[in-house]
VMD Tcl script that builds the backbone (N, CA, C; Angstrom):
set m [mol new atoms 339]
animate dup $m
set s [atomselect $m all]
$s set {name element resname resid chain x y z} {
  {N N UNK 1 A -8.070 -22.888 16.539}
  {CA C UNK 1 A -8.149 -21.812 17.493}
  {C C UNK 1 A -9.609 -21.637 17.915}
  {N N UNK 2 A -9.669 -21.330 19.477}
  {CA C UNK 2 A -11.116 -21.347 19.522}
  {C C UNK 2 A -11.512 -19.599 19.484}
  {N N UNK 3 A -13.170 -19.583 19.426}
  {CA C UNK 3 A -13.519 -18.254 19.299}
  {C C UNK 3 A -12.811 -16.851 20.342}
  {N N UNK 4 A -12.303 -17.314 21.317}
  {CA C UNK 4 A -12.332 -16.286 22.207}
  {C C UNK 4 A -10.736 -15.820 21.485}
  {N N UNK 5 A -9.641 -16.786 21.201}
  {CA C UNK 5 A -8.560 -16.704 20.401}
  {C C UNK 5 A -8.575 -15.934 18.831}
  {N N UNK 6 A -9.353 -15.779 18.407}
  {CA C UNK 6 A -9.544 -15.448 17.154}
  {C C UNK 6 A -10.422 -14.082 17.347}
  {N N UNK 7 A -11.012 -13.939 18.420}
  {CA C UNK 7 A -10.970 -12.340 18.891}
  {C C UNK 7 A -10.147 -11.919 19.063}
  {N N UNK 8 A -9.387 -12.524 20.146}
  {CA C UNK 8 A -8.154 -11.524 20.481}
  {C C UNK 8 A -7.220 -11.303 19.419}
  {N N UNK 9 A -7.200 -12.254 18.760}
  {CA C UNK 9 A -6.277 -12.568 17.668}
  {C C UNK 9 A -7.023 -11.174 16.541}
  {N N UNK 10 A -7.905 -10.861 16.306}
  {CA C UNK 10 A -8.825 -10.199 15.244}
  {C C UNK 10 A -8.270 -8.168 16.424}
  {N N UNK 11 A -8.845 -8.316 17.397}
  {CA C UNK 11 A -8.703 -7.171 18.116}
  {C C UNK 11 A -6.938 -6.608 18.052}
  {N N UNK 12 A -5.739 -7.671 18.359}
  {CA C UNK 12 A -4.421 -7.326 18.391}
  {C C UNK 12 A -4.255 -6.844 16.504}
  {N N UNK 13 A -4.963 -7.167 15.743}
  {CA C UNK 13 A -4.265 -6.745 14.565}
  {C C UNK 13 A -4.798 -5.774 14.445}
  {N N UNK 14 A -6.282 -5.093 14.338}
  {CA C UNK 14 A -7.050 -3.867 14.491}
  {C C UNK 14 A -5.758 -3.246 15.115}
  {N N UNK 15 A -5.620 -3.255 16.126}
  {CA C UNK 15 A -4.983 -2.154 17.612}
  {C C UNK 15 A -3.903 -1.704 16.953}
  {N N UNK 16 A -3.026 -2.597 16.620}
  {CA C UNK 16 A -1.368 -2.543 15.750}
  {C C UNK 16 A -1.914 -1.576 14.479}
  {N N UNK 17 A -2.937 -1.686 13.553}
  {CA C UNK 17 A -3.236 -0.997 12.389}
  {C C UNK 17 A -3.678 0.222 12.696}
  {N N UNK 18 A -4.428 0.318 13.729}
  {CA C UNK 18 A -5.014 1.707 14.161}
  {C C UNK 18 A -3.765 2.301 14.861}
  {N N UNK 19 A -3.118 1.973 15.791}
  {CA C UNK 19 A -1.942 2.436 16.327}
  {C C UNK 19 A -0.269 3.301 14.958}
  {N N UNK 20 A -0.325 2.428 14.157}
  {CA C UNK 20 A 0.247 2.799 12.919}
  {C C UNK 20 A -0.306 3.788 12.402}
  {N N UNK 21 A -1.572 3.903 12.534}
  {CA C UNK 21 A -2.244 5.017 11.825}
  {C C UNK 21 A -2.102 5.929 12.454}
  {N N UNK 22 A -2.220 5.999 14.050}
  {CA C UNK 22 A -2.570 7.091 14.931}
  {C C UNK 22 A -1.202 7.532 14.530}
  {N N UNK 23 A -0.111 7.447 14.913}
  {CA C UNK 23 A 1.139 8.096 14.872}
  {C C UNK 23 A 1.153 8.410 13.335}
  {N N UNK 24 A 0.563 8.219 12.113}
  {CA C UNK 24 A 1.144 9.207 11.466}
  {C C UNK 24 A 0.250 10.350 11.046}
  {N N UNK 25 A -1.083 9.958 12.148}
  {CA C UNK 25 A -1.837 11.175 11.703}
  {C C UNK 25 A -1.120 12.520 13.187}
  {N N UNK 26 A -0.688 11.744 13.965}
  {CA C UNK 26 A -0.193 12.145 15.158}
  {C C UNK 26 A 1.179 13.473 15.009}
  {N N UNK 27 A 1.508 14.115 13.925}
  {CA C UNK 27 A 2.186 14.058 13.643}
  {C C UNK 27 A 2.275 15.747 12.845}
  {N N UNK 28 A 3.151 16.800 13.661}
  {CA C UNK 28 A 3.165 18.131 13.068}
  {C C UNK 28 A 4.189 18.520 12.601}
  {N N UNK 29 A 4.163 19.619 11.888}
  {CA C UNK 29 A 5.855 20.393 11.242}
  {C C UNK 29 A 6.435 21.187 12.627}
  {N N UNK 30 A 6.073 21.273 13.881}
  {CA C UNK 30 A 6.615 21.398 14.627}
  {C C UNK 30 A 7.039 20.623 16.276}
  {N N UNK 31 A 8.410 20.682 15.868}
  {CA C UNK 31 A 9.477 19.583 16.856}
  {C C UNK 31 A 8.745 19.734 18.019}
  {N N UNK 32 A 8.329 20.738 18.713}
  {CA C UNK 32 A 8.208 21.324 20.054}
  {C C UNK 32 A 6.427 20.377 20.921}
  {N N UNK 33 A 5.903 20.624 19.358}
  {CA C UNK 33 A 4.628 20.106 19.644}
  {C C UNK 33 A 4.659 18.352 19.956}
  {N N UNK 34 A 5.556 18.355 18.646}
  {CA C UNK 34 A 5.701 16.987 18.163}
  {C C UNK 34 A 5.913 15.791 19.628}
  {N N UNK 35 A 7.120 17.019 20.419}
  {CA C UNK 35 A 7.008 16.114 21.864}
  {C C UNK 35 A 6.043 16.090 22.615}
  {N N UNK 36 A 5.255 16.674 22.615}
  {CA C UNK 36 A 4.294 16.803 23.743}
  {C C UNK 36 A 3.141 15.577 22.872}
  {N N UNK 37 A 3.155 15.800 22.029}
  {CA C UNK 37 A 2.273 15.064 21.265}
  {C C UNK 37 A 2.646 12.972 21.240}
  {N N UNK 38 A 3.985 12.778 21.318}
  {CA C UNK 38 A 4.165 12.029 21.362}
  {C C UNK 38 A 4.207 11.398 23.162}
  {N N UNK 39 A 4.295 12.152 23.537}
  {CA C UNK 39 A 4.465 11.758 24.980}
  {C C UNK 39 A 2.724 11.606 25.355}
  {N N UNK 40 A 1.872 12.411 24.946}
  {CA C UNK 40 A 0.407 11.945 25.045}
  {C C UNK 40 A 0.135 10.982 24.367}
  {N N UNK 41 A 0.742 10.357 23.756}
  {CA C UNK 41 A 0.644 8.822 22.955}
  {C C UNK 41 A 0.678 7.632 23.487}
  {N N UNK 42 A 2.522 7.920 24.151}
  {CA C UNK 42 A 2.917 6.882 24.923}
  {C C UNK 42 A 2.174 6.796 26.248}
  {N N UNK 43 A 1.359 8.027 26.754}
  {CA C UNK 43 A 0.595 8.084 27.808}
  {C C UNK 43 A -0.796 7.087 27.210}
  {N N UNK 44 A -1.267 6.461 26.426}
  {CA C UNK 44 A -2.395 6.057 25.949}
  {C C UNK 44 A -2.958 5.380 27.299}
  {N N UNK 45 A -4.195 4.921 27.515}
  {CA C UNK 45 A -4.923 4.133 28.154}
  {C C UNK 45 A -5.294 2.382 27.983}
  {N N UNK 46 A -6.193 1.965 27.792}
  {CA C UNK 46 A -6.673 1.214 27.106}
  {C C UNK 46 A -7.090 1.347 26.044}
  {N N UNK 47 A -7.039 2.040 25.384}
  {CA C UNK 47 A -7.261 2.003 23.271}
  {C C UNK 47 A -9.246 1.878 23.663}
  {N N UNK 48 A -10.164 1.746 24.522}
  {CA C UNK 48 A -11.144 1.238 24.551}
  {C C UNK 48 A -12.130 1.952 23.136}
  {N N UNK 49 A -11.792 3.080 23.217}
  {CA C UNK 49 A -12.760 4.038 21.973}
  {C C UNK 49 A -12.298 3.771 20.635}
  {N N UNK 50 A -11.010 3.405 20.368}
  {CA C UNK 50 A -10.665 3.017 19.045}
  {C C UNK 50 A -11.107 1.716 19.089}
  {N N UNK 51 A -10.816 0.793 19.930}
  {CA C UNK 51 A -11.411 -0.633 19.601}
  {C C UNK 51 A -12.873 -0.579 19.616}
  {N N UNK 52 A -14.009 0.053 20.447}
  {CA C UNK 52 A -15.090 0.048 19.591}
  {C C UNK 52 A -15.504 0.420 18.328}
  {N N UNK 53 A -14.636 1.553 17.805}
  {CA C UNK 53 A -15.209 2.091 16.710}
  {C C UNK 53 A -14.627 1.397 15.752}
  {N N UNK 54 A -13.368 0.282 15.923}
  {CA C UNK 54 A -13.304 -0.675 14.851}
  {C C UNK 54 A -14.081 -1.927 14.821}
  {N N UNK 55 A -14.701 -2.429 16.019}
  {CA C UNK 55 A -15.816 -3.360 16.261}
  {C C UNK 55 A -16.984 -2.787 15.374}
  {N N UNK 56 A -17.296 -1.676 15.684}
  {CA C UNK 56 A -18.577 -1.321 15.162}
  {C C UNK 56 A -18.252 -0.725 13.444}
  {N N UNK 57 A -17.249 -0.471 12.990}
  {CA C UNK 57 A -16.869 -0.571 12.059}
  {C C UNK 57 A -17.341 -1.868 10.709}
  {N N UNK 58 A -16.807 -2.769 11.772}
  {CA C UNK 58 A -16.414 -4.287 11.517}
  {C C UNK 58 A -18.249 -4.735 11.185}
  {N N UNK 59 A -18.916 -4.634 12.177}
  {CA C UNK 59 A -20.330 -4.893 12.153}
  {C C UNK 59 A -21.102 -4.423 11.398}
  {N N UNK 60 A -21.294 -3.378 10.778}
  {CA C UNK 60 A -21.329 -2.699 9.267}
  {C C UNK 60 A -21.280 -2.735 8.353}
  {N N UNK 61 A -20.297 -3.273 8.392}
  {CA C UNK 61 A -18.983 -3.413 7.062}
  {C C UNK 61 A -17.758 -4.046 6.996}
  {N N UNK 62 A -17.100 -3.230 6.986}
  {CA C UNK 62 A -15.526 -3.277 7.259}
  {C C UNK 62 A -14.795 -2.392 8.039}
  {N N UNK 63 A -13.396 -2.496 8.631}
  {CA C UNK 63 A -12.671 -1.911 9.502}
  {C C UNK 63 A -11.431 -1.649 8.169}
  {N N UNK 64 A -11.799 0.008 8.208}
  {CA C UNK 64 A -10.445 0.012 6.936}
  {C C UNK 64 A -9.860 1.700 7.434}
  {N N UNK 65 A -8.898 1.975 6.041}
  {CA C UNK 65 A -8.509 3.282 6.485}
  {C C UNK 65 A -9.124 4.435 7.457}
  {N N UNK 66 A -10.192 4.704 6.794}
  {CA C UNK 66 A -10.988 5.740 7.206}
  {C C UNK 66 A -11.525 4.925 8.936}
  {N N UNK 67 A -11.670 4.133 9.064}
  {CA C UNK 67 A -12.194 3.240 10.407}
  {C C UNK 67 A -10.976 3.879 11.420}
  {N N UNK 68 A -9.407 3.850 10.793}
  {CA C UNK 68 A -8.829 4.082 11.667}
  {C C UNK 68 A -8.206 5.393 12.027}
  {N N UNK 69 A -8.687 5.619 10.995}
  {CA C UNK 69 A -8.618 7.408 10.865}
  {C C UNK 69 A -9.852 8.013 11.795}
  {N N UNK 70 A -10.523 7.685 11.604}
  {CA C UNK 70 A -12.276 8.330 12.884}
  {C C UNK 70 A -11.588 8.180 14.337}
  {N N UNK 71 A -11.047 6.483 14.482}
  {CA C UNK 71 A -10.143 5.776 15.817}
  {C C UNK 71 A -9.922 7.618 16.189}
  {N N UNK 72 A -8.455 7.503 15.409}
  {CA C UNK 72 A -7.837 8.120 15.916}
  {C C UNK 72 A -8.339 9.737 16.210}
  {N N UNK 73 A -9.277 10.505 15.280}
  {CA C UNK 73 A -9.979 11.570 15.459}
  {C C UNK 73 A -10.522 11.228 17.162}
  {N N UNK 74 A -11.232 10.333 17.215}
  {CA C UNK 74 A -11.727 10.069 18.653}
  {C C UNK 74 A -11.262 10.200 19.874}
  {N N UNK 75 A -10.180 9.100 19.918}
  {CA C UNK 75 A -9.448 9.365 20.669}
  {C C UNK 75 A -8.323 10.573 21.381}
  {N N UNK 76 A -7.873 10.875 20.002}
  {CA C UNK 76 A -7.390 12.609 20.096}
  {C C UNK 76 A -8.187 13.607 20.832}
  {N N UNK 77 A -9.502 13.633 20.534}
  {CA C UNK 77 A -10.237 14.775 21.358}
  {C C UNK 77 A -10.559 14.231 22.556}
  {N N UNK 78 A -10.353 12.725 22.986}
  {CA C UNK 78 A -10.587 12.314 24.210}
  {C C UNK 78 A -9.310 12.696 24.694}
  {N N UNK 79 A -8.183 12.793 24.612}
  {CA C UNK 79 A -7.058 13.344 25.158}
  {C C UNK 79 A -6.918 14.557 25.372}
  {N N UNK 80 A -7.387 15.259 24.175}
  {CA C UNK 80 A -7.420 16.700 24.530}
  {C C UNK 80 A -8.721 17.149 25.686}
  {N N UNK 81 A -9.473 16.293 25.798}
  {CA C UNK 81 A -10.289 16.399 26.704}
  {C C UNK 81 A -9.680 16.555 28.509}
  {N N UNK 82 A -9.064 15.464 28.263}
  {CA C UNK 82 A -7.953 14.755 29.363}
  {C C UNK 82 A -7.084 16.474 29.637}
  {N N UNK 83 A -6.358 16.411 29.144}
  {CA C UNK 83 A -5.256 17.611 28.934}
  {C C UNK 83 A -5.814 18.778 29.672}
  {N N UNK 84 A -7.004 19.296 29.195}
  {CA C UNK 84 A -7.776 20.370 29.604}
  {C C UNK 84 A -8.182 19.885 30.981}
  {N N UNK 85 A -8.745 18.873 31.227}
  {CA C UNK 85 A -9.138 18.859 32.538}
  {C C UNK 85 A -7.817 18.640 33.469}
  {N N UNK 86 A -6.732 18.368 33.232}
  {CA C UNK 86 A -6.293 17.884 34.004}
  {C C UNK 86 A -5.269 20.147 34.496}
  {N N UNK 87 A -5.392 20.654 33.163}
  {CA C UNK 87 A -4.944 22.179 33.687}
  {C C UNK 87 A -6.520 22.595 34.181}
  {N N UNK 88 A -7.553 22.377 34.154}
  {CA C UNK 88 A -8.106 23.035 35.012}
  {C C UNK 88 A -8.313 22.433 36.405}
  {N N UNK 89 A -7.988 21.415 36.982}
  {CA C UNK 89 A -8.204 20.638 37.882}
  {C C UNK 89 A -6.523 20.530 38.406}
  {N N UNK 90 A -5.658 21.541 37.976}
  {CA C UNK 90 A -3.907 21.437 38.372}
  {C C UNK 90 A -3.803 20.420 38.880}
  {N N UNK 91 A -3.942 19.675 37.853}
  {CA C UNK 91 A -3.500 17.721 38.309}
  {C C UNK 91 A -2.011 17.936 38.222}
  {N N UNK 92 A -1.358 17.252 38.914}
  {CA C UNK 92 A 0.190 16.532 38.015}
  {C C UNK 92 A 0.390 16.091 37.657}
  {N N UNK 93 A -0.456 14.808 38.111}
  {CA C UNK 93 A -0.171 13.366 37.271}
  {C C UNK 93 A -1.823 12.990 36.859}
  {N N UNK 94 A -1.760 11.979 36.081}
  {CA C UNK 94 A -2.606 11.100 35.336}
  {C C UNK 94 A -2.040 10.020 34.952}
  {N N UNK 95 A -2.868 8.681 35.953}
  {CA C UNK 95 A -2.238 7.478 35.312}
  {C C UNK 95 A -0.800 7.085 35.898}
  {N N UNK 96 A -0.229 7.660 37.047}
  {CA C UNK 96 A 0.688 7.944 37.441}
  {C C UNK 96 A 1.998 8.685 36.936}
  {N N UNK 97 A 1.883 9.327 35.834}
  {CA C UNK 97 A 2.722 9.884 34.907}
  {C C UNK 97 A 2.463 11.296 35.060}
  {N N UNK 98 A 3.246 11.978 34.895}
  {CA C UNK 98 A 2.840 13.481 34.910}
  {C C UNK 98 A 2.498 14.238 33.522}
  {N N UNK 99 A 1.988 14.812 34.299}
  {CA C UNK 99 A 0.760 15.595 33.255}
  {C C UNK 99 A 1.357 16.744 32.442}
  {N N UNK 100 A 1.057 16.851 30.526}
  {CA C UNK 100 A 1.329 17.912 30.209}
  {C C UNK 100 A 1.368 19.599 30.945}
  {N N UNK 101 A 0.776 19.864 31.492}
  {CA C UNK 101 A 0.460 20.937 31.973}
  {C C UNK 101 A 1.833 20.911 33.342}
  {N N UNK 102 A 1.899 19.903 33.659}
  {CA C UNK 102 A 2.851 19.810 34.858}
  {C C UNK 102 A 4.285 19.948 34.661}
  {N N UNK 103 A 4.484 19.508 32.948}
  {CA C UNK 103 A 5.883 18.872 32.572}
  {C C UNK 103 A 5.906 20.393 31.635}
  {N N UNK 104 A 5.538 21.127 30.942}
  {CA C UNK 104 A 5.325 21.946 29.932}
  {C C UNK 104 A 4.580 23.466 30.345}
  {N N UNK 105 A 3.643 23.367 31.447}
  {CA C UNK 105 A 3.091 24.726 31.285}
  {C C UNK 105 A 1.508 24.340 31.142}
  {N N UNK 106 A 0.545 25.529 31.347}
  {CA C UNK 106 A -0.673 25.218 31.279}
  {C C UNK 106 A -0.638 26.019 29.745}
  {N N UNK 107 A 0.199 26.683 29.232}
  {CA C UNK 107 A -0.735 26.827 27.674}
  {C C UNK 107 A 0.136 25.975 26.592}
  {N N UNK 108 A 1.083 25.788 27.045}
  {CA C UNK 108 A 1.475 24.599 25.878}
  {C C UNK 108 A 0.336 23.813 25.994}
  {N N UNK 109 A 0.280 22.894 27.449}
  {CA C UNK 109 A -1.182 22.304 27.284}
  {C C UNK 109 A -2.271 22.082 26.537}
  {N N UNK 110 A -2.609 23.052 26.687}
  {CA C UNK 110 A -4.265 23.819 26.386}
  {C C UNK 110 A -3.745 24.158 24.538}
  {N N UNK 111 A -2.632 24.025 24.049}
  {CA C UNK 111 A -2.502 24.329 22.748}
  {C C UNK 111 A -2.168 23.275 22.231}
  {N N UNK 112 A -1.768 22.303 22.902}
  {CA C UNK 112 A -1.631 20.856 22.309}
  {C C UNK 112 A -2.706 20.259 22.257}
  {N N UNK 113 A -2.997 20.250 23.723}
  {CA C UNK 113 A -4.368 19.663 23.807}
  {C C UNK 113 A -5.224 20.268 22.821}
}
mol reanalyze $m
mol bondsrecalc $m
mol representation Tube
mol addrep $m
């Protein structure tokens, strides 16, 4: 396999491990949240902030639990970032999908988020 293969190959198993992780840190004692929460999941982007912080992980050290546990801290407040702007900016959609605030309300939103 050449180098550029054995990145991608190195990056797809990170993504799958951090992704496993995200959903079970993703994850409350309430049903109500639980959807909104999961539907901002399946809304993901490009993963770009979790895959650096397991690159730079990796360059350090190692890419382990806690690597994908930070991932996912990261990314979470980049969503909740998302969420908020998108009720103060009465978006509907994002990404072509519609937006918590659109599908739910602006304080479910703002409380998920």
């Amino acid at each position: 396999m050449d180098l550029l293969g054995e990145i991608k190959q190195f990056l797809q198993t990170k993504l799958q491990a951090y992704e496993q992780q995200n959903k079970q840190l993703m994850h409350s004692q309430l049903p109500a949240l639980d959807k909104v929460l999961i539907y901002m999941q399946e809304s993901n982007g490009k993963q770009i902030r979790p895959l650096f912080t397991m690159l730079s992980a990796e360059l350090i050290g190692q890419c382990n639990e806690k690597t994908y546990r930070i991932a996912s801290l990261i990314e979470t407040l980049h969503m909740a970032t998302l969420v908020h702007d998108d009720v103060v900016d009465e978006a509907d959609q994002r990404r072509g999908k519609p937006t918590p605030n659109y599908l739910w309300g602006n304080k479910v939103a703002v409380l998920s988020g």
